[in-house]
LUMDO-251484 format. One record per residue (C-alpha): residue number from 0; x, z, y. Coordinates in Angstrom, 2 decimals. Each point is the difference from the previous one (the first is absolute). Example, Ala and Ser with C-alpha at 12.3 -4.5 7.8 and 13.67 -1.06 7.14 Angstrom:
<pts>
PT/0/12.30/7.80/-4.50
PT/1/1.37/-0.66/3.44
</pts>
This chain:
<pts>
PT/0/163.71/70.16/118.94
PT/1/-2.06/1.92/2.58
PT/2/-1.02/3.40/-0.41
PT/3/-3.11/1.31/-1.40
PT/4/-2.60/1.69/1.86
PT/5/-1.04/3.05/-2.24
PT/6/-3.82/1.23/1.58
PT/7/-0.03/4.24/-0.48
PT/8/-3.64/0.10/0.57
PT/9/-1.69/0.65/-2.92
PT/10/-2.55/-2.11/-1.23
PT/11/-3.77/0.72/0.09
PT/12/-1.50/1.50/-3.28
PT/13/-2.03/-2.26/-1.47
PT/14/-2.69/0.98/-2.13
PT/15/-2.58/-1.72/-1.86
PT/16/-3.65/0.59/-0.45
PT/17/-1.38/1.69/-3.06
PT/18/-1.06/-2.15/-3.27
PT/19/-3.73/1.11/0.86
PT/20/-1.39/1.72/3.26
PT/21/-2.94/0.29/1.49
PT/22/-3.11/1.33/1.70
PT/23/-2.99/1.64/-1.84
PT/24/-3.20/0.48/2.61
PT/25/-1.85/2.39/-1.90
PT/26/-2.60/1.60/2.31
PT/27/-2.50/-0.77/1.14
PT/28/-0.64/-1.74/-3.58
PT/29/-1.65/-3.11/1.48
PT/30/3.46/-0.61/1.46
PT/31/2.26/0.48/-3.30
PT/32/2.40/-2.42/-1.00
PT/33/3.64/-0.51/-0.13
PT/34/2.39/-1.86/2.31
PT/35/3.33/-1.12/-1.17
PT/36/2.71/0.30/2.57
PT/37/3.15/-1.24/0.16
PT/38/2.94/-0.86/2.34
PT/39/-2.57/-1.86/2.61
PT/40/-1.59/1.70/2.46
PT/41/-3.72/1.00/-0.22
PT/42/-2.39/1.22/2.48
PT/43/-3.16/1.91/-1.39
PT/44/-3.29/0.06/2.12
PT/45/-3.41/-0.46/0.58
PT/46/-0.13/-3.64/0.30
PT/47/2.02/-2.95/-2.31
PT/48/3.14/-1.14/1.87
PT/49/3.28/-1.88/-0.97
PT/50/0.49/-0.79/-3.41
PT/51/0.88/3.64/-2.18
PT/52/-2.09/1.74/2.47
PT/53/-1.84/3.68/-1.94
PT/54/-3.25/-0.66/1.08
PT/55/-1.99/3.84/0.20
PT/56/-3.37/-1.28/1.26
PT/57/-0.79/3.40/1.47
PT/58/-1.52/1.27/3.34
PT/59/2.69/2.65/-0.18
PT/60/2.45/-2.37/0.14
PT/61/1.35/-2.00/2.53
PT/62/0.14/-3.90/0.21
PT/63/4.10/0.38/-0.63
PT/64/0.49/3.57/-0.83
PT/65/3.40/0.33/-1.54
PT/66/3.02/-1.61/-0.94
PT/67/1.87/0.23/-3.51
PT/68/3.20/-1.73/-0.50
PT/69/3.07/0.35/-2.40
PT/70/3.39/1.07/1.32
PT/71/2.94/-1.29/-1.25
PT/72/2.27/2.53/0.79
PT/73/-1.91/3.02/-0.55
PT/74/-1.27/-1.77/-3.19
PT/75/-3.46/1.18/0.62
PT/76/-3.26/-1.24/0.89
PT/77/-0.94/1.95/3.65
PT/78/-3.59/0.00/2.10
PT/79/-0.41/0.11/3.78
PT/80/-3.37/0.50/2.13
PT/81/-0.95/-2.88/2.33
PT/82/-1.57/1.97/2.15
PT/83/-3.51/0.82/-2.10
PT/84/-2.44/1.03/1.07
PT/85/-0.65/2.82/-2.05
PT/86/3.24/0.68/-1.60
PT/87/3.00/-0.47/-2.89
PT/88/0.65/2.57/-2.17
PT/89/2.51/0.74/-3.04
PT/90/-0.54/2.93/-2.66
PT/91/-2.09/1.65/3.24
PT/92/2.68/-0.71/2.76
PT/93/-0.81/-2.18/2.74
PT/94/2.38/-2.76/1.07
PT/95/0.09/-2.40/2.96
PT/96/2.21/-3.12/0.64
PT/97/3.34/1.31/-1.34
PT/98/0.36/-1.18/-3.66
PT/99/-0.42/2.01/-2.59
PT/100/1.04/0.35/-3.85
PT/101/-1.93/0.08/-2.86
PT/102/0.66/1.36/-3.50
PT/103/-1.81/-0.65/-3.11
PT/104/-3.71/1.47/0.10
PT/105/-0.11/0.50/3.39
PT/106/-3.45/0.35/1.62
PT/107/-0.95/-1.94/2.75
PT/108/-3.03/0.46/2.70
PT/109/-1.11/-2.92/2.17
PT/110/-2.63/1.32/1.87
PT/111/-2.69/1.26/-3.14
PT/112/1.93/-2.80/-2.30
PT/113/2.12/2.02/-2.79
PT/114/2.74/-1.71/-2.32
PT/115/2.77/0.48/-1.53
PT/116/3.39/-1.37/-0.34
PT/117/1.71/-0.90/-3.68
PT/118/3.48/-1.81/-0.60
PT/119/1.36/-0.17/-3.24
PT/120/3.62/-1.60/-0.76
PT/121/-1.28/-2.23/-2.95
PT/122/-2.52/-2.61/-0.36
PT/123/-3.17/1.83/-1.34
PT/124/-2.68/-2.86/-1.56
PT/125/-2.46/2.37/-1.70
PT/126/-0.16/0.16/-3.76
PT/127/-3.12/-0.96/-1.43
PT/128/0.41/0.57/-3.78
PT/129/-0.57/3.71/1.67
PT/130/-3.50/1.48/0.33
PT/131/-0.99/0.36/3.34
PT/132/-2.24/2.35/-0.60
PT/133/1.94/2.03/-1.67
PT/134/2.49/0.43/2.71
PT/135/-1.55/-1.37/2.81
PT/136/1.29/-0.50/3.42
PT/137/1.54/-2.83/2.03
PT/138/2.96/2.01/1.66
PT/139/3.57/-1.27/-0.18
PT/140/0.91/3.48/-2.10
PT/141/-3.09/-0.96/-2.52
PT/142/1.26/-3.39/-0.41
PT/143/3.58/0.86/-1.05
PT/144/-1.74/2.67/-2.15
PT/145/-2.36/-3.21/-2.05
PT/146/3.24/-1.58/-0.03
PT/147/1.86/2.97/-1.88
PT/148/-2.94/0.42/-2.18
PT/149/-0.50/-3.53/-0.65
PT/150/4.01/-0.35/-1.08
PT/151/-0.47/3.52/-2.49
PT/152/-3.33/-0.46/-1.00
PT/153/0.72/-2.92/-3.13
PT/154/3.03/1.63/-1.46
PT/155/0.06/2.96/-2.42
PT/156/2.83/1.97/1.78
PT/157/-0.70/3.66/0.69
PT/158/-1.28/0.00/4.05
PT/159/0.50/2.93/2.13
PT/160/-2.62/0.33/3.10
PT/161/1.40/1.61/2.90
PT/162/-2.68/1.37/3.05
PT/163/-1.25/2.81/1.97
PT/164/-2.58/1.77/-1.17
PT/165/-3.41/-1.33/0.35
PT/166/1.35/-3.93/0.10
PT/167/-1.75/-1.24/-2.82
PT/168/2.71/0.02/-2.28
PT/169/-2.41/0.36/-3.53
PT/170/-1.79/-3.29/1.31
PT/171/3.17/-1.92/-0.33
PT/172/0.83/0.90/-3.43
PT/173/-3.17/-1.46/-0.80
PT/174/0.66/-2.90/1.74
PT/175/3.37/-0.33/-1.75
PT/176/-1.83/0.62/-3.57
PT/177/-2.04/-2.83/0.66
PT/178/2.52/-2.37/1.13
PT/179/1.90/1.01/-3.15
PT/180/-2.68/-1.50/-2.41
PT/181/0.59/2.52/-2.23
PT/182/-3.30/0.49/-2.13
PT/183/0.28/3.85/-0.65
PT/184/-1.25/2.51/2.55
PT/185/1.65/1.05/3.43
PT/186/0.39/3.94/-1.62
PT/187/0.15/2.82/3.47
PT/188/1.54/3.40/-0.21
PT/189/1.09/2.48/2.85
PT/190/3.61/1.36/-0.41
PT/191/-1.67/2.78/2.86
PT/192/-3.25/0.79/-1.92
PT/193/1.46/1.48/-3.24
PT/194/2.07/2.45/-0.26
PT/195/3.55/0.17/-1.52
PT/196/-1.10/1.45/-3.77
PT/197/-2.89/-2.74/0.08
PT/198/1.74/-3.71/0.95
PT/199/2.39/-0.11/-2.56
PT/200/-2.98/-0.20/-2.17
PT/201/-2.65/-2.09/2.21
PT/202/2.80/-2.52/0.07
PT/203/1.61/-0.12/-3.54
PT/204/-2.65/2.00/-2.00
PT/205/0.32/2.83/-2.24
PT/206/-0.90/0.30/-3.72
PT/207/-2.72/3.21/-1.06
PT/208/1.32/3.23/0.07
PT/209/3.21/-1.08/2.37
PT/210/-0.87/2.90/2.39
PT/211/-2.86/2.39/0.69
PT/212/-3.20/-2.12/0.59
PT/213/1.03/-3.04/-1.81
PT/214/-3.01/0.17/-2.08
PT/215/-0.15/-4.04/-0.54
PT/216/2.62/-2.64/-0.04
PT/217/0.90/-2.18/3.40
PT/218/1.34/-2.96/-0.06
PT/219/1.14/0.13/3.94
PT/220/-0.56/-1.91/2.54
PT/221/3.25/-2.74/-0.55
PT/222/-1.92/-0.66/-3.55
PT/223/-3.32/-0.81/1.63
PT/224/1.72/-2.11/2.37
PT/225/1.66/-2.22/-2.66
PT/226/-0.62/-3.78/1.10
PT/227/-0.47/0.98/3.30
PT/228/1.16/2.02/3.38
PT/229/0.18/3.98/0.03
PT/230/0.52/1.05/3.74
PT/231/1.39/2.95/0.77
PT/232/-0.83/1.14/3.53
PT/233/1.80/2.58/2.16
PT/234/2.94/-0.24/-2.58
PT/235/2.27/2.09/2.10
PT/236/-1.61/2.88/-1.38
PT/237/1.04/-0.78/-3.87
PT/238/1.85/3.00/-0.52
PT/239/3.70/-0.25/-0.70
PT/240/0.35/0.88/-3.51
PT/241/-2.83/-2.86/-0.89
PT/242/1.93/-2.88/2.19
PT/243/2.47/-0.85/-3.37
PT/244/-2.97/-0.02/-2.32
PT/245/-1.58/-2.36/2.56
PT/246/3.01/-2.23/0.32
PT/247/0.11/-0.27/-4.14
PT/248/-3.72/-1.18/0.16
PT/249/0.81/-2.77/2.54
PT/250/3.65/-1.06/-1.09
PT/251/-1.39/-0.36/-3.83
PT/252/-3.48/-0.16/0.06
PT/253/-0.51/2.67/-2.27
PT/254/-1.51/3.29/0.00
PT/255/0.51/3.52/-1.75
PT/256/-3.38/2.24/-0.16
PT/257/0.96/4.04/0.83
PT/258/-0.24/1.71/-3.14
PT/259/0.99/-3.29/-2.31
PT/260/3.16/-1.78/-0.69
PT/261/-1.78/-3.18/-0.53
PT/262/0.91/-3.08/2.32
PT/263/-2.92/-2.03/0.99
PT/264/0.43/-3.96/1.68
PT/265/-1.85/-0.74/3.30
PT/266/0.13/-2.62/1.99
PT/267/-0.53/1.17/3.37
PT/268/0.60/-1.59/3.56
PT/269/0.31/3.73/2.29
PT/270/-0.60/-0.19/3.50
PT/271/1.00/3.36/2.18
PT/272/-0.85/0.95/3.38
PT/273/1.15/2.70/2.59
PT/274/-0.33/0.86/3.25
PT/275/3.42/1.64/0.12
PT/276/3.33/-0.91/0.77
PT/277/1.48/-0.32/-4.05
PT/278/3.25/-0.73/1.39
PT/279/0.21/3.23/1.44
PT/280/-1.28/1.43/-2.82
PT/281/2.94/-1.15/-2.16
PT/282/2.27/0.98/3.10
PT/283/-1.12/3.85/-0.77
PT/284/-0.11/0.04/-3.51
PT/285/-3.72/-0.24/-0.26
PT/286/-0.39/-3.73/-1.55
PT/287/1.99/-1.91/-2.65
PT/288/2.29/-3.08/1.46
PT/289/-0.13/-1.72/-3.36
PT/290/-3.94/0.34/-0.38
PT/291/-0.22/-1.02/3.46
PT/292/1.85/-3.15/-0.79
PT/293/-2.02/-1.02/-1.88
PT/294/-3.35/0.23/1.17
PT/295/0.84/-1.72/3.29
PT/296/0.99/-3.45/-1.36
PT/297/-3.29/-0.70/1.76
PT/298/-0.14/1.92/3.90
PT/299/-3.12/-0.27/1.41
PT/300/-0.48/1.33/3.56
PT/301/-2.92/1.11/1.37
PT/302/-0.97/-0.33/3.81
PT/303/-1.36/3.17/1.95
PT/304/-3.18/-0.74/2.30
PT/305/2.48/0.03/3.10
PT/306/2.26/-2.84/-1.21
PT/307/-3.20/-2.11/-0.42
PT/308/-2.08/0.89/2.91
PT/309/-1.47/-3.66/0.22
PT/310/-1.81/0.64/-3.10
PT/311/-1.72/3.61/1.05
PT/312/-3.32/-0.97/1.60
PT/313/-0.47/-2.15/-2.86
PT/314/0.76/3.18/-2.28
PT/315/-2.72/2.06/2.12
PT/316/-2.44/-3.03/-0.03
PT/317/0.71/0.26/-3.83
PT/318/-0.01/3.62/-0.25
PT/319/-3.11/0.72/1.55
PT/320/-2.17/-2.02/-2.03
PT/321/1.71/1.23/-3.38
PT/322/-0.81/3.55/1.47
PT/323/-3.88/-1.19/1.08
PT/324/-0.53/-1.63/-3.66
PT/325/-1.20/2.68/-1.72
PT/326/-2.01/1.38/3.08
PT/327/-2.00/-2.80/1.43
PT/328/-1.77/-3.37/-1.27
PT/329/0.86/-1.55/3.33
PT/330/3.07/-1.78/0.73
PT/331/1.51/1.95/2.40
PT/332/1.48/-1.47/3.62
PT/333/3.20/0.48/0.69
PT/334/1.55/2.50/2.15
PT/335/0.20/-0.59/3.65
PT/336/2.46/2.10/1.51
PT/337/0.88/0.87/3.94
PT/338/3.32/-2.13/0.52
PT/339/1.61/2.82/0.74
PT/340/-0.88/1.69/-3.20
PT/341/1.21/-3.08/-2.27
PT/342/2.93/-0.40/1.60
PT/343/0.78/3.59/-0.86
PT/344/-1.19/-0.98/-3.66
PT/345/2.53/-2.55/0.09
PT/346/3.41/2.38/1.16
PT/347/-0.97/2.58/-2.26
PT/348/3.17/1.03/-2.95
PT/349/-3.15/0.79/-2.23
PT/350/2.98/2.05/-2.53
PT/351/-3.17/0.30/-2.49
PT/352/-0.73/-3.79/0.44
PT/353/-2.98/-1.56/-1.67
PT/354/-0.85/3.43/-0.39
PT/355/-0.30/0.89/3.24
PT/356/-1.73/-2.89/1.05
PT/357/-2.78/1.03/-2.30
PT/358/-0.34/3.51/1.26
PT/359/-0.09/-1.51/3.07
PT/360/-3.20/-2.11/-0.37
PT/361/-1.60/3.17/-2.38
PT/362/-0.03/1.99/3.64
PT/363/-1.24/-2.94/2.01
PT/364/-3.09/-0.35/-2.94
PT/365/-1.90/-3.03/-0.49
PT/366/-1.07/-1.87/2.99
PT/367/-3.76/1.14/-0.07
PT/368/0.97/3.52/-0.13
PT/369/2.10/-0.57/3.13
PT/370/-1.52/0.16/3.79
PT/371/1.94/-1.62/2.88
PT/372/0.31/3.11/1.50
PT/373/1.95/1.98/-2.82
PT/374/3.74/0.60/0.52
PT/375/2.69/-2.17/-2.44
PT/376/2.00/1.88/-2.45
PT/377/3.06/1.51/1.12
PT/378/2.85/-2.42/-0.82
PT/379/2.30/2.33/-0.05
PT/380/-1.33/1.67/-3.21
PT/381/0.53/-2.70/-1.91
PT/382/3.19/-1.11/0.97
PT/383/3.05/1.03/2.53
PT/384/-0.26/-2.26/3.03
PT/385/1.67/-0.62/3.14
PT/386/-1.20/2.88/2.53
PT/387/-1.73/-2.73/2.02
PT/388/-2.51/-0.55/-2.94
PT/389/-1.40/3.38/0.98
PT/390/-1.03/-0.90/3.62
PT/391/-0.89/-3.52/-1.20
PT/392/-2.47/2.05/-2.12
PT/393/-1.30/1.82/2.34
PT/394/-0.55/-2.94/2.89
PT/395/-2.39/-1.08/-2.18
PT/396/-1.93/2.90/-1.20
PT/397/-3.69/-0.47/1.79
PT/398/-0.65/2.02/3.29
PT/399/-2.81/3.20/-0.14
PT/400/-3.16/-0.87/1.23
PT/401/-0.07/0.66/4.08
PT/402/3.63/0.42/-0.11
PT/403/2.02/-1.74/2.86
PT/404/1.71/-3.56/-0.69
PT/405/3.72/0.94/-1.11
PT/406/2.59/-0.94/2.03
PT/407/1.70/-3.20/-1.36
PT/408/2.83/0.53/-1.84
PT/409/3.61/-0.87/1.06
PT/410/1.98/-2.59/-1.46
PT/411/2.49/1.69/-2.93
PT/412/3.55/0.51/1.56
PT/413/2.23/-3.59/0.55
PT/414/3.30/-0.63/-1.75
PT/415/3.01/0.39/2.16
PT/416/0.03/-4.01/0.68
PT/417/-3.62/-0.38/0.78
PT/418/0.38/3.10/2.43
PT/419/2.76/-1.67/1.46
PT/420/-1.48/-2.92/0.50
PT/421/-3.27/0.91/1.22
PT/422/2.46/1.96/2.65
PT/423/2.14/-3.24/0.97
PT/424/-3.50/-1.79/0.40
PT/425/-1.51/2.35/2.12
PT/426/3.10/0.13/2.14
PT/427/0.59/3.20/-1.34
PT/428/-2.65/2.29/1.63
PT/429/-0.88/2.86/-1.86
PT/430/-3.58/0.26/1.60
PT/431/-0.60/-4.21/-1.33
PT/432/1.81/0.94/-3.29
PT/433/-2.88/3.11/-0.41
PT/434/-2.67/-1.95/1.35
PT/435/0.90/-2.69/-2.71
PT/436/0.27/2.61/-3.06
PT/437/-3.28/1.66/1.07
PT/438/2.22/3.28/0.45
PT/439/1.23/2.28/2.77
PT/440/3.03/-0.55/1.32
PT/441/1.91/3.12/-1.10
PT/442/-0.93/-1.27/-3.54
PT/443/2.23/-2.91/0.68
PT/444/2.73/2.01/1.78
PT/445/0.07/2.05/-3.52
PT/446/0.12/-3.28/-1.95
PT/447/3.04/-0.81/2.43
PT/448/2.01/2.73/-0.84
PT/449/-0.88/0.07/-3.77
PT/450/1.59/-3.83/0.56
PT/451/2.46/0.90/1.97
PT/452/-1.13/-2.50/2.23
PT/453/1.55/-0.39/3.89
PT/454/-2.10/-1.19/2.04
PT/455/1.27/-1.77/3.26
PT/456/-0.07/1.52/3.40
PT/457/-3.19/-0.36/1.99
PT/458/-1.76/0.68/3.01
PT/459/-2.22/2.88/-0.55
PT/460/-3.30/-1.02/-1.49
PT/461/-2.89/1.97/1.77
</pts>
């Protein structure tokens, strides 16, 4: 029998695409619409090409513009410039032929074309026993979120809400009330809002005379719930020494008014929300494992504004004519930002989320109350950015009457790979390599060494 030849190379990693990926074009707003992308090639641009082409019918853009394509090994989806004419960028970094990776909710510049990239490992259909408009959007992140709420919503499990501040969180537990059909009210109290001596009795009541002030009987907010949904928001604040009482309410359905020994039968579905980490809670002592059990048979997560950035001009457009309602009889237009300034709306962390978005439009005002020539908002005062946003900002803030044109601004500063191949094409000459980033050359020589790039011997360039 003749010997076997064993190969020692190893084989190539293989990886295979995401369930669901794809690109969102979401400014200018004539242009917005997704693209699903896959293992096949695609080429977006001006013009409609081969079949799977992203067709951004923009004069910004050129007729092939960039390339996106998935790579198996890396097991990501990567972009490359085809030589644009006005440029590729990636969360504000340029990049030229090399390839490069994306991650999830990546933004994306084509010129003035803005979108975004989602991928998701699961197959997200959207849900439409949810409302819409009560949690709008058309992100990846929202859809998983209609899915969670459309699997919770029916059943009369306790549901525990989990967000950032300023999500939206008290929107969903309205949703969820609905979906449950239950015909009693959807009850609200704030764990934050009352202090220790006063929850015990907002949520369980208290008979007359239990304590100074209790002039009247209360029957508590669990009573008046009875056939329906009580949710308790920011219930990481329920002090300690209330958590068993709570647990006794939920595990029994049966409540104990301070001052009486009388038991009283409710039939309550509770929904809880937080913005903090309960886990870590129960880690320092500071929430009950048991009660935490039990109201997180249901876990419903809530999406920041930076894990759905595909939806956020939609939640400005939105926004701004909730905030113009009550100040103007005339439908208001939306928004038109510089490109620079929405693509700065778009990388924003916004830690205060909806929140933040809504101070935001208060300091821009309503569109008649704003001239052309008044400054934008600072971004960063409503959210920490990237340091870019800043000078992104300000290359768009409107030049003082008489005052000379401003110099145009450089190009932000290249990856190592894109600097290294804009070097290789240029046959590595410093003064082409400057000439091509619009800098001077000791700004590449700096970028060298910060690279610890070598550059190959060459005659002296004069």
């Amino acid at each position: 029998m003749p010997d076997e030849t064993v190969s020692t190379e190893r084989a190539a990693r293989i990886c295979a695409p995401p369930r669901t990926a794809r690109l969102v074009v979401v400014y200018p707003r004539s242009l917005a619409g997704a693209h699903p992308l896959d293992e096949a090639p695609a080429v977006l641009g001006r013009q409609p090409g081969a079949p799977g082409a992203i067709v951004a019918a923009h004069k910004t853009v050129s007729r092939q513009h960039a390339s996106i394509r998935w790579d198996q090994a890396a097991g990501r989806h990567c972009v490359a410039d085809l030589e644009s004419r006005n440029g590729t960028w990636v969360d504000g970094q340029a990049i030229q032929a090399l390839p490069f990776y994306l991650e999830d909710q990546a933004v994306l510049r084509f010129g003035d074309v803005l979108a975004v990239y989602e991928r998701r490992d699961a197959d997200l259909r959207d849900t439409p026993q949810v409302s819409h408009e009560a949690v709008p959007g058309d992100s990846l992140a929202v859809r998983q979120l209609r899915q969670a709420i459309g699997r919770a919503g029916p059943d009369r499990s306790p549901a525990l809400i989990l967000g950032e501040t300023g999500v939206g969180k008290e929107n969903i537990a309205a949703e969820l009330h609905r979906l449950s059909g239950r015909q009693g009210s959807l009850v609200v109290i704030n764990c934050a809002a009352l202090s220790p001596q006063l929850i015990e009795s907002q949520l369980f009541g208290h008979t007359r005379g239990a304590f100074t002030g209790a002039t009247q009987e209360h029957g508590g907010m669990f009573r008046a719930a009875s056939g329906g949904t009580l949710f308790l928001d920011e219930l990481g604040e329920l002090p300690l020494d209330l958590q068993p009482k709570l647990l006794r309410a939920v595990e029994l359905g049966e409540v104990v008014a301070v001052g009486s020994t009388q038991r009283h039968r409710v039939d309550v579905r509770l929904i809880a929300a937080t913005n903090r980490s309960l886990v870590d809670d129960i880690e320092q002592g500071k929430f009950r494992r048991d009660l935490y059990a039990r109201l997180a048979l249901w876990e419903v997560h809530v999406p920041p504004l930076r894990a759905r950035r595909a939806d956020l001009i939609a939640w400005i457009d939105r926004l701004h004519r909730a905030w113009c309602a009550p100040r103007s009889r005339v439908s208001p237009a939306p928004l038109e930002f510089p490109t620079a300034v929405a693509e700065a709306l778009l990388r924003q962390t916004w830690p205060d989320n909806l929140r933040g978005l809504q101070r935001f439009l208060h300091a821009c005002g309503i569109e008649g109350e704003r001239r052309e020539s008044d400054p934008w908002p600072d971004l960063l005062s409503f959210g920490a950015g990237a340091a870019s946003v800043a000078a992104a900002i300000a290359s768009t803030q409107p030049e003082a009457a008489g005052a000379r044109a401003a110099p145009r601004r450089p190009r932000p500063r290249p990856s190592r790979e894109a600097l290294l191949a804009t070097l290789m094409a240029n046959d590595w000459s410093i003064r082409a390599t400057a000439k091509h980033y619009e800098c001077e050359r000791k700004q590449i020589t700096r970028w060298l060494g910060m690279y610890a790039i070598a550059v190959p011997e060459r005659p002296a360039e004069s």
